[in-house]
N, C-alpha and C positions, 0 to 999 in steps of 0.2 A: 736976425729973427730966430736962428737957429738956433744959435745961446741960448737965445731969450728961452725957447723951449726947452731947450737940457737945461738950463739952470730954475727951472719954475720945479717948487717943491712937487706939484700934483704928478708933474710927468715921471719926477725921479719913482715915487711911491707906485705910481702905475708899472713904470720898468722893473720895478723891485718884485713885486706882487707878479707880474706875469713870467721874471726868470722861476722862482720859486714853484709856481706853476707845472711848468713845463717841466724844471728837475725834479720835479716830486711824482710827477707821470709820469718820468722815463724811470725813476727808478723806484716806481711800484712794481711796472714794465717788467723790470730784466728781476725782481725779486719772485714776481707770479712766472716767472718763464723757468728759473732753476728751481720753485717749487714743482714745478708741473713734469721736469727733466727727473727728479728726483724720485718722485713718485712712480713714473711709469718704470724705472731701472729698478724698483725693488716690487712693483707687480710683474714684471717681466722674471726677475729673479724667483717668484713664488710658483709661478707658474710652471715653470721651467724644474721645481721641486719636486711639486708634486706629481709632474708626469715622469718623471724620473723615479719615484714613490713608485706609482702606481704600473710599473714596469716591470720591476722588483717584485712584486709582490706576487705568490705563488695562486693562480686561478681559482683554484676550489677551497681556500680559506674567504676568497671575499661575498662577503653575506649581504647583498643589496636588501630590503624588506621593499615587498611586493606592498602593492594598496592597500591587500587582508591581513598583510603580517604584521607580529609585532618587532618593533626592531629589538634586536637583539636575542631574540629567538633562535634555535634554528629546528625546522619541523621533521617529525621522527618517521620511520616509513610506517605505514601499515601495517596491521597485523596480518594481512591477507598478500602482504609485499614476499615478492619471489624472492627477493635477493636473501641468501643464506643468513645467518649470526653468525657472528667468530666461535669458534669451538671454546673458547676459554669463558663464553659467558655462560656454559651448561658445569662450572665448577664450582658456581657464585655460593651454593647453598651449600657447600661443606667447609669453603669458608670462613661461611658463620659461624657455623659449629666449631672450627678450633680457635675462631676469638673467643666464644664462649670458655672453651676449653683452659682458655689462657690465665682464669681465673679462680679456677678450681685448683686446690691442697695436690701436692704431689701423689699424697697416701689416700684420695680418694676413691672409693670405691660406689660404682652405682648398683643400685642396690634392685634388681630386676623381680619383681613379681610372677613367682611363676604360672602357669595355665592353671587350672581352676583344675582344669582334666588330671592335672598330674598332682593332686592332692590326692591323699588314699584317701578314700570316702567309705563309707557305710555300705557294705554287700548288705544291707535289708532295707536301704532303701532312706537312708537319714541325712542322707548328704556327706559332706566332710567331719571328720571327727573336730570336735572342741580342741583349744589347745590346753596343751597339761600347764596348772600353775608352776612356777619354779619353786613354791615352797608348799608344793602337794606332797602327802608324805610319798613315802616310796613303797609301803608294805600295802595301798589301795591304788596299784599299778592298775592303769584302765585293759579291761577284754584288750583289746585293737592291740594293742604293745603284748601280748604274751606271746611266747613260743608257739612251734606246729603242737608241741607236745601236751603243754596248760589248754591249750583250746580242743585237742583231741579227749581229753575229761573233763572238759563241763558238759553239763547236761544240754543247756541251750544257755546258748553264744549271745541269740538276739535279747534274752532276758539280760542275759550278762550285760551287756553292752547300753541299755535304757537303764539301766543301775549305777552305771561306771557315769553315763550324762548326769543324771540327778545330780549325784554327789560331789561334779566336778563343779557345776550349776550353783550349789547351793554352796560349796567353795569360797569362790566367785563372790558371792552374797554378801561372806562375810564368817561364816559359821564355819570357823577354824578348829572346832574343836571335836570333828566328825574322827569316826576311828574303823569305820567299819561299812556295811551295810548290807541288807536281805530284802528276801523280795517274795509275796506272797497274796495270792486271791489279788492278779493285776495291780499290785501297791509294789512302793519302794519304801521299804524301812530305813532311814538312816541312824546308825550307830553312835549313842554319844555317853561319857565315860557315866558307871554308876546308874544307864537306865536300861529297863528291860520292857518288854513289849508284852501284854499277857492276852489272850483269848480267854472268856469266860463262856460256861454254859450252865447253866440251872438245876439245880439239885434237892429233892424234897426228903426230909429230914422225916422221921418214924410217926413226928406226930403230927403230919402235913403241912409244916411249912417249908417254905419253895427260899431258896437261899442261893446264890450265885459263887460259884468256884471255879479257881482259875483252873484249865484243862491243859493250856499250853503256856509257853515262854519262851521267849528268844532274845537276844541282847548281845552285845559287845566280849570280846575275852576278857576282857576284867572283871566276869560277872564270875565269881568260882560256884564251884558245886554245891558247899556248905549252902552260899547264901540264897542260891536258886532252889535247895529242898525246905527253907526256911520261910520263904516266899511263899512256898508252895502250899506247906501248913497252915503258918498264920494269914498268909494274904500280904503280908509284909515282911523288910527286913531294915536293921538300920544304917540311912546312907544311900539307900536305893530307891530311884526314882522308878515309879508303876507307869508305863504307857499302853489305857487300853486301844487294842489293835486296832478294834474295832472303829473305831472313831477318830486312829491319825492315820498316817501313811501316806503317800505323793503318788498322785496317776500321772503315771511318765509322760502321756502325749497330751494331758492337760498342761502342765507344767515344764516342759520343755516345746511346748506348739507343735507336736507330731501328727503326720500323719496315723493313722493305725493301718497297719498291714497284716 
């Protein structure tokens, strides 16, 4: 009977199917066991790392962030914080200035504006003098630039000086071909080649008529004597421009925006 049952196909397939069983559960077994060995020998290994890490490492570099923080932050003290500054953060701003520096021409030079107060100004009250053009002539040198001695013979300095403005002014303008200039009844006459300046007054002739002749005249050096007694006669000369007085002339604090004093 025993045969009978080891030799019947179903027992053998039953014996078959349940060794197969059994090895394939032992040796899931011992595969889940050296996985499970394996794992804990390199979490024990990690661990064992990072507290070794974390040993090493110097106290006040490690930055935990608090609830409020952000990580990777790290918060600055108060301005109202006791604790001192390093004395090298009180140099930060000079610094800058020689990075800047670092950029500037060896042959540069900075070019400083001096005080207002240390410009010679006008003793009557005009402020600072004009600057002289560099192709002002040189024989209508301003009042301000003369000697103790040129300023000790004029008559008046402040006429002088509202005469020297006009001219320098009107310069300036444009009108380069000024050569001179005079000053009369609060006017500035400016000087220009070949014209003269004339004042008339009224004259009645034997058989009452009233005629106008010139009384005075003034003008530029280039006006010679001939042609000023020729003027004088006829009323004219030729080549010679007639400027009556009466009717041109420049009021100095209109025309250079003065006070009057």
């Amino acid at each position: 009977m025993l045969r009978d049952l080891l030799s019947s196909r179903w027992f053998q397939r039953g014996l078959v199917f349940f060794l197969l069983v059994v090895g394939g559960s032992l040796l899931y077994s011992w595969h889940v066991l050296r996985t499970t060995e394996s794992d804990m020998e390199r979490h024990d290994q990690l661990l064992q790392g990072r507290e070794n890490k974390k040993d090493t490492r110097p106290a006040e570099t490690v930055n935990v962030p608090t609830e409020n923080e952000t990580p990777g932050l790290v918060n600055t003290p108060d301005q109202n914080t006791d604790t001192p500054m390093p004395a090298e953060t009180e140099a930060l701003p000079n610094e800058g200035d020689d990075f800047a520096d670092a950029f500037l021409p060896e042959d540069f030079v900075s070019e400083e504006v001096p005080p207002a107060e240390d410009d010679p100004v006008s003793p009557f009250g005009f402020g600072p003098y004009p600057e002289i053009p560099t192709d002002y002539p040189q024989n209508l040198s301003p009042s301000w630039t003369w000697s103790a001695e040129e300023k000790e013979r004029s008559s008046n300095l402040l006429t002088d000086e509202l005469m020297d403005r006009v001219l320098i002014q009107l310069w300036n303008q444009g009108e380069k071909g000024i050569i001179g200039g005079s000053t009369g009844g609060s006017r500035v006459y400016p000087h220009y080649p070949k014209t003269v300046y004339a004042t008339y007054e009224n004259e009645r002739l034997p058989n009452g008529t009233a005629v106008q002749r010139i009384s005075t005249m003034f003008g530029g050096p280039d006006i010679t004597e001939q042609e000023m007694q020729q003027i004088h006669r006829y009323g004219e000369a030729p080549g010679i421009t007639i400027l009556d007085a009466a009717d041109t002339g420049i009021n100095p604090y209109t025309f250079l925006t003065l006070e009057r004093k």
